[in-house]
C-alpha positions as CSV (number, residue, x, y, z in Angstrom):
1,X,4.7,-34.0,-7.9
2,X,1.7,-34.5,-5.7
3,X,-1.6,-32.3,-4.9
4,X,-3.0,-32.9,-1.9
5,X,-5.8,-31.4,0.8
6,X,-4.4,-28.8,3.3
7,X,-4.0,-30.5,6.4
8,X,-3.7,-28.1,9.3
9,X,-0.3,-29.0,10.6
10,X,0.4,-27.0,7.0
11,X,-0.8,-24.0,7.9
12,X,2.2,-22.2,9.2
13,X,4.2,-23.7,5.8
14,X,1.9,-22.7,3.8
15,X,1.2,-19.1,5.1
16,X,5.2,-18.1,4.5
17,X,4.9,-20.2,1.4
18,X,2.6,-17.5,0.1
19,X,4.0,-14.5,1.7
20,X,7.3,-15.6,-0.5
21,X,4.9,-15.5,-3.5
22,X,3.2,-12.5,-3.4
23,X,5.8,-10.4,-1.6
24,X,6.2,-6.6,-3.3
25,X,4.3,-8.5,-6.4
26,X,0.5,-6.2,-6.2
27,X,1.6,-4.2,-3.1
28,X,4.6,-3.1,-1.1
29,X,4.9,-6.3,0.8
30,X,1.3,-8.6,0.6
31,X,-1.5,-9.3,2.6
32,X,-2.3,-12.9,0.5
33,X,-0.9,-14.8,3.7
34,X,-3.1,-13.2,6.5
35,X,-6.5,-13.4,4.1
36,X,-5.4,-16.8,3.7
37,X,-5.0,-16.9,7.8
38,X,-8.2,-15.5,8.4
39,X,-10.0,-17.4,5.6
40,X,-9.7,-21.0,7.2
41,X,-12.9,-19.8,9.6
42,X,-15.0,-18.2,7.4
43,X,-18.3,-19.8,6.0
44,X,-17.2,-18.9,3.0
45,X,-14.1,-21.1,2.7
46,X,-14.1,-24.4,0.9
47,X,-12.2,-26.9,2.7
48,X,-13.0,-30.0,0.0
49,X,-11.2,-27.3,-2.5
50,X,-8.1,-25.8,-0.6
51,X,-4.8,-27.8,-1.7
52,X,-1.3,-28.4,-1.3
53,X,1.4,-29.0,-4.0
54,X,4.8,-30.9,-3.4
55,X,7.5,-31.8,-5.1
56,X,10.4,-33.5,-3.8
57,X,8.1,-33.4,-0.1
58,X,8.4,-29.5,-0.2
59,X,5.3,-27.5,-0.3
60,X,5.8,-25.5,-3.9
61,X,1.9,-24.7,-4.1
62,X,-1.5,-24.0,-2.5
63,X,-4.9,-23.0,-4.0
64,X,-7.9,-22.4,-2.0
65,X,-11.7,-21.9,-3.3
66,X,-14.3,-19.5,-2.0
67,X,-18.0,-19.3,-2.6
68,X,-19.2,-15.6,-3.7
69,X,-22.0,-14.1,-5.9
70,X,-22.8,-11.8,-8.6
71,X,-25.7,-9.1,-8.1
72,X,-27.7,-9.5,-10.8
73,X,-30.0,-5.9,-12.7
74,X,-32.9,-7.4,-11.4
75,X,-31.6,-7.2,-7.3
76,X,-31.1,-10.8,-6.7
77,X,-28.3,-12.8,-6.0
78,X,-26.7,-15.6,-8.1
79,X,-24.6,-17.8,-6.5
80,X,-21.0,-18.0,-7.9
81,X,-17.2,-19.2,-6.6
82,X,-13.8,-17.7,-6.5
83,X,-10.3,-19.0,-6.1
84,X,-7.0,-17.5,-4.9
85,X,-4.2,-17.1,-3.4
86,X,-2.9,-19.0,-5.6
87,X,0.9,-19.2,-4.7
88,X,3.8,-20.9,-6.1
89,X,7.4,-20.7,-4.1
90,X,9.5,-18.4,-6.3
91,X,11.9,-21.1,-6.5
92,X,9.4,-23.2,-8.6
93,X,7.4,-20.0,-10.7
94,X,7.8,-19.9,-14.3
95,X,7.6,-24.0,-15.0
96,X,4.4,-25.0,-15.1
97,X,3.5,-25.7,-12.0
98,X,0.7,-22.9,-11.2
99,X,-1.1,-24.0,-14.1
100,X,-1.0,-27.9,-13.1
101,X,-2.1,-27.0,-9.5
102,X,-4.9,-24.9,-10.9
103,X,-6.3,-27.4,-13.4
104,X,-6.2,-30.1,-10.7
105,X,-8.2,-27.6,-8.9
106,X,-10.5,-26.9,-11.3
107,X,-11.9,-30.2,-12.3
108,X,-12.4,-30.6,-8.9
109,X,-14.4,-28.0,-8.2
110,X,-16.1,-29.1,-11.8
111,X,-16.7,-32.6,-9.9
112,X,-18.6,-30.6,-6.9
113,X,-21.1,-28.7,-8.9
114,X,-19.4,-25.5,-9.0
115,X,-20.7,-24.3,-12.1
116,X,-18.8,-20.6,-12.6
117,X,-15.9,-18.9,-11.7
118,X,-14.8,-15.2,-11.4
119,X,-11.2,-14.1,-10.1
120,X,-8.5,-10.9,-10.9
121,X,-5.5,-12.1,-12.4
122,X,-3.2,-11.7,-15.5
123,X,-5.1,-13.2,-18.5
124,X,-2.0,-14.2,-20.3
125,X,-1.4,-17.0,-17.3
126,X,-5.1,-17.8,-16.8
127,X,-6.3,-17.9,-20.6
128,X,-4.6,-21.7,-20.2
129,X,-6.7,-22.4,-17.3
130,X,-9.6,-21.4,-20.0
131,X,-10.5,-18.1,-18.4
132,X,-11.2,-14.8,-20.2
133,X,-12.6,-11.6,-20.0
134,X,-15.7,-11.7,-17.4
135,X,-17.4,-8.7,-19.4
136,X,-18.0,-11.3,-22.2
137,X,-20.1,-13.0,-19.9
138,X,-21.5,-9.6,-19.4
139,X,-20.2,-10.0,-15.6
140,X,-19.5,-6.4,-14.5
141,X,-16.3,-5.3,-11.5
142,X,-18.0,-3.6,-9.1
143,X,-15.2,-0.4,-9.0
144,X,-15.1,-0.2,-12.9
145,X,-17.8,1.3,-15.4
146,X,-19.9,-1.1,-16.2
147,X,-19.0,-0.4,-20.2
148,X,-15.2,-0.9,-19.2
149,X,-13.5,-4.4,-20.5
150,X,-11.8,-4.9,-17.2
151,X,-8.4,-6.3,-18.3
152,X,-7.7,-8.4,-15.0
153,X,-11.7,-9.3,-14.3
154,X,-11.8,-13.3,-15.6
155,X,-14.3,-15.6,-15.4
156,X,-15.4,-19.2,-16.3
157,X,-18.2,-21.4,-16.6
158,X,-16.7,-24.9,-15.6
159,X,-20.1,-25.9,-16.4
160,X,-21.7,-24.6,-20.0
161,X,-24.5,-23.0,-19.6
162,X,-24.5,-22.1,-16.0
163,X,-24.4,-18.3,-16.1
164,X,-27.2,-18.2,-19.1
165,X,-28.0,-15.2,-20.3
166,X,-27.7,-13.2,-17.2
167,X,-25.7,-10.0,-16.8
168,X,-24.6,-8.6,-12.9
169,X,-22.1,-7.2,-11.2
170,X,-19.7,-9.2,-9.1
171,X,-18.1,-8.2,-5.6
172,X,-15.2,-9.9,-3.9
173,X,-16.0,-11.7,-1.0
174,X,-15.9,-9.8,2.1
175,X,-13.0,-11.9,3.8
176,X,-10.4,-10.8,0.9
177,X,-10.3,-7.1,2.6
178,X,-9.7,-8.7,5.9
179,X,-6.5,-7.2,6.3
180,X,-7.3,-3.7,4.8
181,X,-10.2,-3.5,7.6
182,X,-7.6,-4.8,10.6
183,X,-4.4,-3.7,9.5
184,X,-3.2,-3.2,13.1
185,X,-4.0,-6.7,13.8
186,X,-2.5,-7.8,10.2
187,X,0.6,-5.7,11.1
188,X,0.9,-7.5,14.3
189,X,0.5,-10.7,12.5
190,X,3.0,-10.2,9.5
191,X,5.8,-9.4,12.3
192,X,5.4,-12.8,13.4
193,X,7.5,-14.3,10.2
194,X,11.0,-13.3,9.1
195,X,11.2,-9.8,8.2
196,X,11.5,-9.1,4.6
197,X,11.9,-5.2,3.0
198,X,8.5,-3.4,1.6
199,X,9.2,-1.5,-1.6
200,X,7.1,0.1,-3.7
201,X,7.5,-1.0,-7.6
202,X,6.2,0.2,-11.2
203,X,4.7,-3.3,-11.8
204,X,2.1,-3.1,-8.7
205,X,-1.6,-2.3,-8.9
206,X,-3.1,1.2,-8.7
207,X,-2.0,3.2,-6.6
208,X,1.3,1.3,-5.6
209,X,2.7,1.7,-9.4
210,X,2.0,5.2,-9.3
211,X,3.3,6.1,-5.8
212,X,7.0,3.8,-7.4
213,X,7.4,7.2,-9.3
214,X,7.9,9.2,-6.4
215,X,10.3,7.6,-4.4
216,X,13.3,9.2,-4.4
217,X,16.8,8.6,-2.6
218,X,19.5,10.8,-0.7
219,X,23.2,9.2,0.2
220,X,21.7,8.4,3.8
221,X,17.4,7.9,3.6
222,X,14.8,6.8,1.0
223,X,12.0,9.1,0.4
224,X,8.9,7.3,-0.4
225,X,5.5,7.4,0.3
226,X,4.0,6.6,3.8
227,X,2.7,2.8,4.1
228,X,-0.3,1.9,6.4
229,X,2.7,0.0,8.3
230,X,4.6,2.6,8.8
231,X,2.5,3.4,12.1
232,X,4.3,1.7,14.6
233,X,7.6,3.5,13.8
234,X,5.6,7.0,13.2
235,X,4.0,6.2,17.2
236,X,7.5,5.2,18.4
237,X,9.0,8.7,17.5
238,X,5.9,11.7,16.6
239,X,4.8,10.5,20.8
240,X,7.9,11.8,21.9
241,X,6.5,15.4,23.2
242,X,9.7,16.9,22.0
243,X,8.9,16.1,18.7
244,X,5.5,17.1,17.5
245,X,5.5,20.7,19.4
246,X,8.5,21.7,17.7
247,X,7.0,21.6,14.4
248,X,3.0,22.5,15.7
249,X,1.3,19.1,16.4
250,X,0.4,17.5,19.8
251,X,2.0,14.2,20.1
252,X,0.8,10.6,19.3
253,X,-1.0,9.1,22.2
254,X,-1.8,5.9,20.4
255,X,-0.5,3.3,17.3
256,X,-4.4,3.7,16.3
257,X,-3.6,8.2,16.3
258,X,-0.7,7.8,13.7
259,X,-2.1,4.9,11.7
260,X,-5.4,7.7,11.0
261,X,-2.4,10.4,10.5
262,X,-0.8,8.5,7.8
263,X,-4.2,8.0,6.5
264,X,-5.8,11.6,6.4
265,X,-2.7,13.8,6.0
266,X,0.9,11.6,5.4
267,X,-0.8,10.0,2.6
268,X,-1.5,13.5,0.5
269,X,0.1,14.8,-2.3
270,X,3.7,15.9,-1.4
271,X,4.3,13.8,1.5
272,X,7.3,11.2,2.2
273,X,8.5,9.1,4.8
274,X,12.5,9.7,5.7
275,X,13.4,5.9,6.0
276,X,17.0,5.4,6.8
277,X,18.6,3.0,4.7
278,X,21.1,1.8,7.7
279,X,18.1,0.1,9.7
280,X,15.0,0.6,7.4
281,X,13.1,2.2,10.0
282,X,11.1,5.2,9.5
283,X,12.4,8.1,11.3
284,X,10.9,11.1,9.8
285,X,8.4,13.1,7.1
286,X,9.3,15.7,4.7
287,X,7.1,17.5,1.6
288,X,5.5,20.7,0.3
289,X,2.2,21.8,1.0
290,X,0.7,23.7,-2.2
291,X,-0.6,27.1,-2.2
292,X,-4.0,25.5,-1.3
293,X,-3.1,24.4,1.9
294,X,-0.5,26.7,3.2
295,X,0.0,28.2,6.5
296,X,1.0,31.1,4.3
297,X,-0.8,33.2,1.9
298,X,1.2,32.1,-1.2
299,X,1.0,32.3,-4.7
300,X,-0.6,29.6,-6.9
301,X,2.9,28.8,-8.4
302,X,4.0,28.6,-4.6
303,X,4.2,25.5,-2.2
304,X,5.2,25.6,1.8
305,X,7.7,22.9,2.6
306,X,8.0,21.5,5.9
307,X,9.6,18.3,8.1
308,X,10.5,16.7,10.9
309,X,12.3,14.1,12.0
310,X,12.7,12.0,15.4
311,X,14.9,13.0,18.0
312,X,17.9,10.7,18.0
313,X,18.7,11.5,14.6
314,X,18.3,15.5,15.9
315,X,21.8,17.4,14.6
316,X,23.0,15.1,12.0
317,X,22.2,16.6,8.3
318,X,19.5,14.2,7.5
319,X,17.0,17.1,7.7
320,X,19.0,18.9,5.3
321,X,19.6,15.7,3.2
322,X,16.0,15.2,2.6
323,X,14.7,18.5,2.3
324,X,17.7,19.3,-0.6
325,X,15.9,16.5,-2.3
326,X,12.3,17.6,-2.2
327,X,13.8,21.3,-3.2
328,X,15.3,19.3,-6.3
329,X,11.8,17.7,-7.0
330,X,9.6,20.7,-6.4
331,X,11.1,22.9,-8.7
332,X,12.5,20.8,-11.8
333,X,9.5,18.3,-11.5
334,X,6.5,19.8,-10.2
335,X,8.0,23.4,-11.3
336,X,7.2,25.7,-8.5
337,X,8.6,28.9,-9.1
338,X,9.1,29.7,-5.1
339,X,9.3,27.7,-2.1
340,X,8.1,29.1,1.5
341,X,9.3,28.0,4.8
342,X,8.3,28.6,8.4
343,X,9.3,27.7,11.9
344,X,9.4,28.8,15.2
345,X,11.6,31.3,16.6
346,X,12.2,29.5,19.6
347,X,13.6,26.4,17.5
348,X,16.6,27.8,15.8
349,X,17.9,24.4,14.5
350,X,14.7,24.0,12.3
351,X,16.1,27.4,10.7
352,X,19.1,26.5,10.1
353,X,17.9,23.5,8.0
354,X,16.4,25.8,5.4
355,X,19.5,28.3,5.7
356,X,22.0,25.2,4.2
357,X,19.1,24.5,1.6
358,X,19.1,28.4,0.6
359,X,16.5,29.6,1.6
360,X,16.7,33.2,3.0
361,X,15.2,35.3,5.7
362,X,12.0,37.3,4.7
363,X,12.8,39.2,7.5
364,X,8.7,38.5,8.4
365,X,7.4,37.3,11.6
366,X,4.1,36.0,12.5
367,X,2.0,33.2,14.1
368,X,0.0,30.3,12.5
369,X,-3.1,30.3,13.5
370,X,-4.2,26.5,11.6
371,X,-1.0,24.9,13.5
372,X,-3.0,22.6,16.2
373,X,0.0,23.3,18.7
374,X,2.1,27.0,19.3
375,X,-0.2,29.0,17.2
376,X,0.7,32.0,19.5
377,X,4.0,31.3,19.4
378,X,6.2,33.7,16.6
379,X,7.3,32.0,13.8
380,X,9.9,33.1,11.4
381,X,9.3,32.9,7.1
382,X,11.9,31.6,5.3
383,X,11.5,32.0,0.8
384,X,14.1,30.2,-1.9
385,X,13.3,31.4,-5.6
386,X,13.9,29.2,-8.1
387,X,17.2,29.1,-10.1
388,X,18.9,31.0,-6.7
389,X,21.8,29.5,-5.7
390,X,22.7,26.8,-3.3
């Protein structure tokens, strides 16, 4: 085994190196490799402090250091260090070898003066690096309560006595949301290595973990919720003007439109993604719309349902697969007692999606005046009742 500096002939290595480590770990997919990208010019990096680990010449490891500071009650600023990513190829987790990379790195940064240490991580791994709980140290996070014993907040003083008797509130570094403020230009970026499939999992960080409970599969799609990069295949299909009008929006006119779309309304309660499991591409949206922000006037126990779905997969069941599914959900799971559905006159086949489903004609026509496109066109309303049959 040797530990080493980052040289930049590495840099490539060791940006897929941590892409491997963190992938679907805190996140569907990560972002670790791109603030590690980015990182290398800011004046907060720490060259002296950013290292390599090999074993059998293969790069296994790499830590890099940050400067940062903690806020202290009185309005000034204490100066303070972070660390991370900290990766370890998957091949090579689970023996030992995170912790003898970080320990190297530690006395290190011990050598140089650094005298404390905050970082988010699992404290059953970093408790052997001699971390703990930052709130002993009466360091606060700066999204939690300031009473709350953040369980992944750790900190250390390399140096006893460093912190004192001080008590503040600590911010990640500004670089560390590099991706989260650029995530066009991260998206670009992350296509530039070998793609690899995003999934949400129970074992993420708020809200991923929560958003794993609601995905849901058919025989031909996986519903799940919409992703930030999910805009270039939501701007390669909702700019088709064939597709938006039929269902009341205006089409796309940029990646930056749908990327703000997925932000302000796709990411709502009640919204999913159609992503075919043949090519993994998104190709559609499905959901319910509660009482509260129906088209319709509904009852509270109510919700609208509503989807679309790109053109070349026009004729083909999928509508119908998916929108059996969210019928399934809204009534044994978030139990609705009577779904509504509405579409335009002029496109039957959107009709005949909710007719296979069950749903029957109200024999009511009107218009939808909050539809941003064809709110003067008639549009026909479609009800199932719960327990009818299908």
């Amino acid at each position: 085994m040797n530990i080493r500096l980052e040289q930049p002939q590495d840099w490539r290595e060791v940006e897929n190196l941590t892409r491997e480590a963190f992938w679907n770990v805190y996140r569907p997919g990560c972002t670790e490799h791109y603030v590690l990208n980015q990182y290398r010019h800011n004046p907060d990096f720490i060259p002296a402090l950013d290292f390599v680990m090999e074993e059998d010449g293969k790069t296994i490891g790499h830590v890099m250091f940050s400067k940062a500071e903690i806020i202290l009650d009185d309005g000034s600023h204490f100066p303070s260090w972070t660390f991370g990513p900290i990766s370890i190829h998957p091949d090579y987790k689970r023996k030992g070898y995170g912790l003898k990379l970080l320990q190297y790195a530690l006395e290190k940064a011990k050598a140089m003066g650094i005298g404390l240490l905050q970082m988010e991580g699992n404290i059953d791994f970093y408790r052997h690096a001699g971390f703990d709980l930052a709130s002993k140290l009466h360091i606060h996070y700066h999204e939690m309560p300031r009473e709350e014993e953040v369980p992944f907040f750790l900190a250390q003083e390399l140096i006893p006595g460093y912190w004192g008797q001080h008590e503040g509130t600590y911010r990640p570094p500004k670089g560390y949301f590099v991706a989260d403020e650029n995530p066009l230009d991260f998206e670009s970026y992350d296509r530039t290595f070998p793609k690899k499939e995003k999934a949400f999992n129970e074992g993420q960080l708020p809200p991923f973990a929560e958003k794993a409970k609601l995905v849901m599969q058919t025989e031909r799609l996986t519903l799940r919720p919409w992703m930030e990069s999910d805009a270039e295949d939501l701007f390669k299909y909702a700019s088709d003007p064939e597709v938006g009008p039929s269902a009341g929006w205006p089409p796309h006119k940029s990646v930056e439109e749908s990327l703000e779309m997925i932000r302000a309304v796709f990411s709502g309660e009640g919204m999913w993604a159609m992503e075919h499991k043949k090519n993994r591409e998104v190709i559609g949206c499905v959901g319910y719309l509660p009482a509260s922000a129906s088209n319709l006037q509904i009852e509270n126990d109510h919700a609208e349902v509503g989807y679309w779905i790109a053109r070349p997969y026009w004729g083909n069941g999928l509508c119908t697969e998916a929108l059996q599914r969210v019928i399934d959900y809204c009534f044994q799971t978030k139990r609705f007692t009577t779904l509504w559905g509405d579409y335009f006159t002029d496109n039957p086949a959107s009709g005949r999606v909710m007719e296979k489903c069950g749903f029957v004609d109200t024999g009511e026509e009107t218009t939808c005046p909050k539809l941003e496109v064809g709110s003067d066109r008639t549009v026909k309303v479609m009800r199932l009742e719960s327990g009818a049959s299908r």
